[in-house]
Structures are given as C-alpha cells and as structure tokens.
C-alpha positions in Angstrom: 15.8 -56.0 -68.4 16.3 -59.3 -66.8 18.4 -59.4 -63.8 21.3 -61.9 -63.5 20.8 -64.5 -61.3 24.0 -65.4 -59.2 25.8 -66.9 -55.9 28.3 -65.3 -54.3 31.1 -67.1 -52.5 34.5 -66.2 -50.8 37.5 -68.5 -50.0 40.4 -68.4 -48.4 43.6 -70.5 -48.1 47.0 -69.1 -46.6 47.6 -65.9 -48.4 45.0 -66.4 -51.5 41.3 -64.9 -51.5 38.9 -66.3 -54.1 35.5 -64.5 -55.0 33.4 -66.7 -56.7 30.2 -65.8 -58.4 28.1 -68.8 -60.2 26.1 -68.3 -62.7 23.5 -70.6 -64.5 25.0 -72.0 -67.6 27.2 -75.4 -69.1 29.9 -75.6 -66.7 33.1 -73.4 -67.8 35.3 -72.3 -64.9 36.8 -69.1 -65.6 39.5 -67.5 -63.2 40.6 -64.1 -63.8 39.5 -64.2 -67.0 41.5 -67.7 -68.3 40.4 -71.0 -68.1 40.6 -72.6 -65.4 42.5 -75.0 -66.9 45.2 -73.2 -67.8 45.3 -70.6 -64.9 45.9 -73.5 -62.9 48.6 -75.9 -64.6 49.1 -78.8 -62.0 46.2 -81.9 -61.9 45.8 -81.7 -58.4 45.0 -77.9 -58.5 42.5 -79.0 -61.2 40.6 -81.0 -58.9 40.7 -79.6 -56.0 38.7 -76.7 -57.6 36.2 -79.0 -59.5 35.6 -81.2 -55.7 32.6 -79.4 -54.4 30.9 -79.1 -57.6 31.1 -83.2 -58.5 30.5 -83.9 -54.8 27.3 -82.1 -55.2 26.5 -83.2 -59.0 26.2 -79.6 -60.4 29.1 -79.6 -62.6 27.1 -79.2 -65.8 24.4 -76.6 -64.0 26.8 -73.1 -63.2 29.3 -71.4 -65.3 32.1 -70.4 -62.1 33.6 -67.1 -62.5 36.4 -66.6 -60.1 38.3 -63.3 -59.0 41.7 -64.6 -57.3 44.1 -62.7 -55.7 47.1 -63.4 -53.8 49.4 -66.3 -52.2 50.5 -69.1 -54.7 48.3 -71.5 -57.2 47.7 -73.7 -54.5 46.4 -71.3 -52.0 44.3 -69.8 -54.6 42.7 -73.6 -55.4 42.4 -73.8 -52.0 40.5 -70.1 -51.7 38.2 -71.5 -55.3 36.9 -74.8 -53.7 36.1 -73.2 -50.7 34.3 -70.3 -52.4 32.5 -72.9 -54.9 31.4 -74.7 -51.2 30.0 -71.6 -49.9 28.2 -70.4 -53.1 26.7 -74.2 -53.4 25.3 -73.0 -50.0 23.6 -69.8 -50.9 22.2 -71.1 -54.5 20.8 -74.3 -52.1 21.0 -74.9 -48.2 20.2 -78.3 -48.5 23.4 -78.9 -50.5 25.3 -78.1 -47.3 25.0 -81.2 -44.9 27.0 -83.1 -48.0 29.5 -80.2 -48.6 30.0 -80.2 -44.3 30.8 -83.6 -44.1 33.5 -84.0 -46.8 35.7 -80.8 -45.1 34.3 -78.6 -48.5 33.5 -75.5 -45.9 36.0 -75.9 -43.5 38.7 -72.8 -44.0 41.8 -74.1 -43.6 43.8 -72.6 -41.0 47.3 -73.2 -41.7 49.3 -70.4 -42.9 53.4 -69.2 -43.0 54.9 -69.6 -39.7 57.1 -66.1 -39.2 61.1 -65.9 -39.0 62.1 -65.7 -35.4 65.1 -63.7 -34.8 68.1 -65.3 -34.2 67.7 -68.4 -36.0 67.8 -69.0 -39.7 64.1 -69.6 -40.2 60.6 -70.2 -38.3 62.1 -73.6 -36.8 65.5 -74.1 -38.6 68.4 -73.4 -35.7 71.8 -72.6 -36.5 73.9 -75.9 -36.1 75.4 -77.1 -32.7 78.8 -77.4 -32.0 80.1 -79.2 -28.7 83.5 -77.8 -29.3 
C-alpha cells in the first residue's frame, strides 16, 4: 500500500480557520468539497486563494484540499492563502524567503472590535445635542 504524500497547512483570518492539505496532482482547488470556484463567488476571493501558489509557480504541481470553517468568505480566503503559504513551507523550506517577503505568512491580526456598553456600537456614540 502506498502512502499519500501530503502538506499540511492551517490559516487563519478573523473568525475563519482553513486546513489545507496539498496533494500532488493537476491543480484543482477543492474547499469543503466544491470547487473553489464556486465556494468562493467574488474575483478577489478567487485570487487571493490562488496568490501563494502563482507567487511560487506551483499552480499546476498540488491538487489543494481545503477544510474551512467559520467567519465569512473573505475570512475564510484569508484563512486558504495563508494555509496554502504554510503548506508551500513544509512541502519545501526554500520556498519560504519568497512567500515571507510578499506578506503570504503573515496572520493577519485584525479581527471584530466588541460593542461597548453604552454606545450604539464598537466606536459609533449616540448623537450630541448642545441643547
């Protein structure tokens, strides 16, 4: 029995989490079980998941199977290019320096600011009234 051959990555973005697992293959993206292309429906979410893999010029190497959970589409395309990143990095460490210096590993740490009580959101005060 032959055992698979894969690269384990995890991203994050706000509220999403994205395990992704590359495998050798043609290229397809598959996120819980859809294509990628029609999991994720606007361009920009498109290519922010298919950055790290052009930066790097394996596009056509890895099928990407993605398990994503939580937060909102772009969160989760967020969580997938970072994942991609860091699987990259465990299927080759010299494909990190390149991935580093275009931001492709950096988790991004900005995240819902909380409701603070007595006002009607996180910043948003309830109007002033001089008399």
């Amino acid at each position: 029995m032959a055992s698979l051959i894969q690269h384990l990555g995890t991203g994050r973005r706000k509220s999403g989490v994205a395990r992704v697992f590359l495998r050798p293959g043609k290229g397809t993206i598959t996120v819980n079980g859809r294509d990628a292309d029609a999991y994720f429906t606007t361009a920009s979410a498109r290519a922010i998941i298919r950055q790290p893999m052009l930066a790097t010029e394996t596009a056509d190497k890895f099928d990407v199977l993605v398990l994503a959970d939580g937060g909102g589409i772009n969160g989760q395309a967020g969580a997938v290019r970072l994942g991609i990143a860091r699987a990259l990095c465990d299927f080759n460490i010299e494909l990190r320096g390149k991935l580093k210096s275009l931001g492709f590993l950096t988790r991004d740490p900005r995240a819902h600011e909380r409701k603070k009580y007595g006002q009607k959101g996180a910043r948003r005060r309830f109007q002033f009234s001089k008399r």
